[in-house]
N, C-alpha and C positions, 0 to 999 in steps of 0.2 A: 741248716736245720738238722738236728740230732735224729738219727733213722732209729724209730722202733719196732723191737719183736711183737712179734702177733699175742705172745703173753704176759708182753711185759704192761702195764698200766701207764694210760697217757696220762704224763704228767701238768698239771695247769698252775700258771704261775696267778695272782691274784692282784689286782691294783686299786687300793682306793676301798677297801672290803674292811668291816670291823670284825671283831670276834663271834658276835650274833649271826654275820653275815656268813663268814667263814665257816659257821659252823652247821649251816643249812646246805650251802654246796656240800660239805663231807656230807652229810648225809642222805643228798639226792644222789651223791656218786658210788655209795653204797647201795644205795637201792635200785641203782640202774643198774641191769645183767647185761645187756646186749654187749657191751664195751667197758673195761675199767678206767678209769677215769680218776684221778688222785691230785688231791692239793700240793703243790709242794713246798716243801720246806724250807726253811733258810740256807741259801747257797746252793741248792738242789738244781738238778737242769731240769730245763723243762722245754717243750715244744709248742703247747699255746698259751695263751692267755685273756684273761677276761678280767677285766675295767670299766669302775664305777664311775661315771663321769658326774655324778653329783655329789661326789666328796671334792675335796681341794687335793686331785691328783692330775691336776693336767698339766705340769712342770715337769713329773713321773714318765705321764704318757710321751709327752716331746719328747723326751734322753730316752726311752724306751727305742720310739719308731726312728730314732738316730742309728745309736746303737744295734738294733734288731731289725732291720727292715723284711729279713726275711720270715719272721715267727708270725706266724696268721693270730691279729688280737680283735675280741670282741668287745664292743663298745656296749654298754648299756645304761640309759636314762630315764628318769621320767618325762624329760624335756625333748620331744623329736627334734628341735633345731638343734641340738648339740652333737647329735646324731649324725648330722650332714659330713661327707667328707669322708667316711668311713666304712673301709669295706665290710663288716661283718659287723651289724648292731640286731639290739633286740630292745625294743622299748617296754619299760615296766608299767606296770604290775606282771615281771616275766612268768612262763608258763614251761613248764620241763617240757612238755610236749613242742615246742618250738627251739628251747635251748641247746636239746643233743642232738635234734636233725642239722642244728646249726656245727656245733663241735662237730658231728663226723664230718661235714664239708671238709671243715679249717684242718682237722688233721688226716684229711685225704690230699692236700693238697702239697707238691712239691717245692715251690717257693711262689713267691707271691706273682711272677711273670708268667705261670699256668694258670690263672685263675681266670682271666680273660677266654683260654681256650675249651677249659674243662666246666666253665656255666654257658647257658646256653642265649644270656639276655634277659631273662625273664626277672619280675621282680620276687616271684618264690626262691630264686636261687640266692639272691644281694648279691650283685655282681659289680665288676669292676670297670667296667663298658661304660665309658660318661652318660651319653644319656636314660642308659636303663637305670645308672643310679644316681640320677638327679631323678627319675621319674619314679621312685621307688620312696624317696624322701617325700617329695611333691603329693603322691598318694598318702602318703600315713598322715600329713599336713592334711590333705582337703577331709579325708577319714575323721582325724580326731576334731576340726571347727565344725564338721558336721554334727558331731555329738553336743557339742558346747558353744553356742553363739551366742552365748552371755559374756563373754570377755570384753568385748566393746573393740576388739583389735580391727583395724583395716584388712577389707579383701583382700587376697593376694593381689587383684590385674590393680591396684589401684596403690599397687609401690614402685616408686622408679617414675619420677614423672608422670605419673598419674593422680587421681584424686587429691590427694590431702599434701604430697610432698611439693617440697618447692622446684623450680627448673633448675635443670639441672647446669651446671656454671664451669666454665673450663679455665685452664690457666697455661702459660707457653713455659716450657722448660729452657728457651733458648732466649726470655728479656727478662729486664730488669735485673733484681739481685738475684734470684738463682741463676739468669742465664750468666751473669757473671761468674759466679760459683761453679757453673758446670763448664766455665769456660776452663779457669783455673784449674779443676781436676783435672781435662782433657789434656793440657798443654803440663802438667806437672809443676805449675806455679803457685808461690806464696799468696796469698790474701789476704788483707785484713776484714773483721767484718764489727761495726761498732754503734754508737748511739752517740747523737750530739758529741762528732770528734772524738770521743772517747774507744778507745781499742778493746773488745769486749773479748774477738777471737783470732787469732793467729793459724790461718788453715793451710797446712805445709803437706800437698797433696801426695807431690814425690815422695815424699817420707812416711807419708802416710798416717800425720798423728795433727791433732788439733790443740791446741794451747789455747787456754781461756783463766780468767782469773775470777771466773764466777762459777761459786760453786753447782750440786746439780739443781738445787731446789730454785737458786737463783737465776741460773739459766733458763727451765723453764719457763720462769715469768717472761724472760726478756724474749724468749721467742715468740710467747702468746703475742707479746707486741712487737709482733712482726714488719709492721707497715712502718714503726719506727727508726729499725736496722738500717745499715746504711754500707756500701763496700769503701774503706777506707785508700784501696792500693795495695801497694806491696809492704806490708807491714811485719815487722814483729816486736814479741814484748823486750825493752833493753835490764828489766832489772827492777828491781825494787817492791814491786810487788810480788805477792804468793802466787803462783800459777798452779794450776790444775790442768793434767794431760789428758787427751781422749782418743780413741781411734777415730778416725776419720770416717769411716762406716758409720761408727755408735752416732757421730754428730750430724751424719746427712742424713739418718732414718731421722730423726728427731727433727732436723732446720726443713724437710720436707714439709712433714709430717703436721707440721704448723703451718706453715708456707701454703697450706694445699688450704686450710680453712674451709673443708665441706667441697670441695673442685676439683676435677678428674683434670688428671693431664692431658692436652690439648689433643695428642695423640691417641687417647683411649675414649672409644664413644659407650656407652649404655649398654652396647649389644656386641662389642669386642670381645674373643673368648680367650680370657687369661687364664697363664698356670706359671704356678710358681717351677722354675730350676731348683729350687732349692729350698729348704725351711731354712727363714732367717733365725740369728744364730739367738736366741730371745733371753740365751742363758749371760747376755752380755750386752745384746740392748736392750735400751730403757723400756719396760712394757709399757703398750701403748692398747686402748680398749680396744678389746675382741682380737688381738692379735691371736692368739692360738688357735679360737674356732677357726678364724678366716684364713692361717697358714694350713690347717686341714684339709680344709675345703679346696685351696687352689693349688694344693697340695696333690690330692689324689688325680683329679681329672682338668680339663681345663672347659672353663666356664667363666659367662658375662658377669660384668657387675650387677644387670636388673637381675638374672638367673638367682645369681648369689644374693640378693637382698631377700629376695621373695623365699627362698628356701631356707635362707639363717634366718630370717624375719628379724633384722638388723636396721639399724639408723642410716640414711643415707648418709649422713656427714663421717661416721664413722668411716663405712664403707672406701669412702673415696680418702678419705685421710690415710687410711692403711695401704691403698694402693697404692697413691703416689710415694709414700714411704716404701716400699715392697720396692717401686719401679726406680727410685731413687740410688738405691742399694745395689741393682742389679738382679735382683733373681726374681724378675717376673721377664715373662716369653709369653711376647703378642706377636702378630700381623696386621696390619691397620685395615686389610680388606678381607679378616677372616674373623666372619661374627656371627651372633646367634639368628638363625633367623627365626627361630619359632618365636621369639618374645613377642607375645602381643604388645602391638601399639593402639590400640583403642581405647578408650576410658571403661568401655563396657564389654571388654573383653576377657576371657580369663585366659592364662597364663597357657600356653601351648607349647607341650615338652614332649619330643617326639620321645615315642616307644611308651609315653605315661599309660596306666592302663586304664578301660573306662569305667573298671567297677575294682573295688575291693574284695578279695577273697575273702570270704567268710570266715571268722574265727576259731578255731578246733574247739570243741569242748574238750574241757579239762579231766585225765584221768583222777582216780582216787589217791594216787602219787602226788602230781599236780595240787590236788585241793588240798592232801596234809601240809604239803608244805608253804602253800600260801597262806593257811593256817597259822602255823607255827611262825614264819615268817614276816611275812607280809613283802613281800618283793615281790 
């Protein structure tokens, strides 16, 4: 992170911001004295930044937090579940009076590995402590359905095998065709994989690359029917046909990903706390729904899959599709006897997140500053 003089102006880099947008930050960072504060420019360095997550920038935000892990960035939504996952947000209709107590944190801090020690836990601070900021999220959630129970959405205790969802369904990574498959990675062997005799994919592990003569739009379908698929042996294509190459990676998130049909791997229960090793690489696999939110999310801390349902407020079929694609790939890191225990299991329980707090801080009223520019704005 670039060290600043005490007079030089913290520069903020903008993500996902239109011209209207941009041009109310200039002006709240004009009118704030306490600290300078300045947009910056094309090519320009900069030390923090702040991102719109309700424009079409979260391909941005990924290369960014690739690229940058050390630049402390602020998330800001209308939508609190997209929020999740994030160390430093501010949910709109934002209020200056909450946005620069947030900035001086982010640029008091020295890289993103002090942030842990210089918050205290607390959900005033947005901290990076898993359960203060799963209980931080958790709050703004029970906050905002508190205001609006007109939406018709499910309670939170009544996601994840409770109420309305179905039971929850598991699958063995070590039978049938994927244990096939995974036997074949292990050992660095050929496979074929096809449909009525027909040779659909050539999976050359050691090599590390996948031959298939269906294009991508066609391969999807033929994974959808999965129950179809069949492992041929040791095959490959001799000729004659058009093949198309893939990496081996791109095709195990995907032949998962299908495979898994709404069912957690047999290894991961409800209440197992996962995190990802790594963000998959999304700039080169196939997207697949909610992959970004949910590489944030188990990204920052490590957390259940009920945890994570209940805070993204997400589809269980999703959910478990994305994991076992995630665990297919290699970059999720579990322990099969290290789990959530706060998750309520009762029907009529609500959700139990240690550190969550039991009441909501009251909202600041808004200076004169504040109200011009929600004015002028409307953010």
């Amino acid at each position: 992170m670039m060290e600043i003089a005490s007079d030089d102006p913290i520069i903020v880099r903008a993500i996902g911001m239109d011209d209207r947008k941009l041009a109310v930050f200039r002006l709240a960072f004009r009118m704030y004295t306490k600290t300078k504060y300045q947009l910056a420019e094309s090519g320009q360095s900069y030390s923090l930044v702040i991102a719109d997550l309700d424009t079409n920038s979260e391909q941005e935000v990924i290369l960014f937090g690739k690229e940058h892990p050390n630049i402390p960035l602020l998330a800001v939504s209308s939508d609190i579940h997209k929020l999740a996952g994030f160390e430093f947000y501010l949910k709109k209709p934002m209020r200056m009076e909450t946005l620069f107590p947030v900035l001086t944190r982010m640029k008091n801090l020295g890289t993103h590995a002090d942030v842990a020690m210089k918050n205290n836990g607390t959900r005033e601070n947005i901290v990076v402590d898993t359960h203060a900021t799963h209980a931080g999220i958790v709050a703004d959630i029970h906050e905002e359905r508190s205001r609006d129970t007109s939406h018709g959405n499910a309670p939170l205790h009544q996601k994840f095998n409770n109420g309305n969802q179905k039971p929850i369904e598991y699958f063995s990574m070590e039978e049938g065709l994927l244990g096939t498959l995974n036997t074949a990675v292990r050992d660095g062997t050929v496979i074929g994989i096809g449909k009525n005799g027909r040779l659909l994919w050539s999976v050359d592990s050691k090599a590390g690359i996948v031959k298939t003569v269906l294009s991508e739009d066609l391969e999807c379908r033929e994974l959808a029917d999965i129950g179809g698929l069949a492992s041929l042996g040791n095959m490959y294509f001799t000729g004659g046909e058009r093949v198309f190459q893939r990496s081996l990676s791109s095709f195990l998130w995907m032949f998962s990903y299908y495979y898994a049909n709404g069912r957690l791997p047999s290894s991961i229960k409800a209440t197992t706390k996962l995190k990802l090793t790594k963000w998959p690489n999304l700039t080169r696999l196939k997207e697949i729904p909610e992959s970004v939110r949910l590489s944030a999310f188990f990204s920052r801390s490590a957390a259940s899959p009920a945890i994570a349902m209940r805070i993204l407020n997400i589809q269980q079929d999703t959910l478990c599709n994305y994991i076992a694609a995630a665990n297919m790939i290699g970059v999720l890191d579990y322990k099969q006897d290290d789990i959530e225990h706060s998750v309520a299991g009762g029907d009529h329980e609500e959700m139990a997140v240690q550190g969550a707090p039991e009441t909501v801080e009251p909202t600041p009223q808004r200076s004169f500053l504040g109200r011009l520019l929600a004015k002028i704005s409307g953010i």
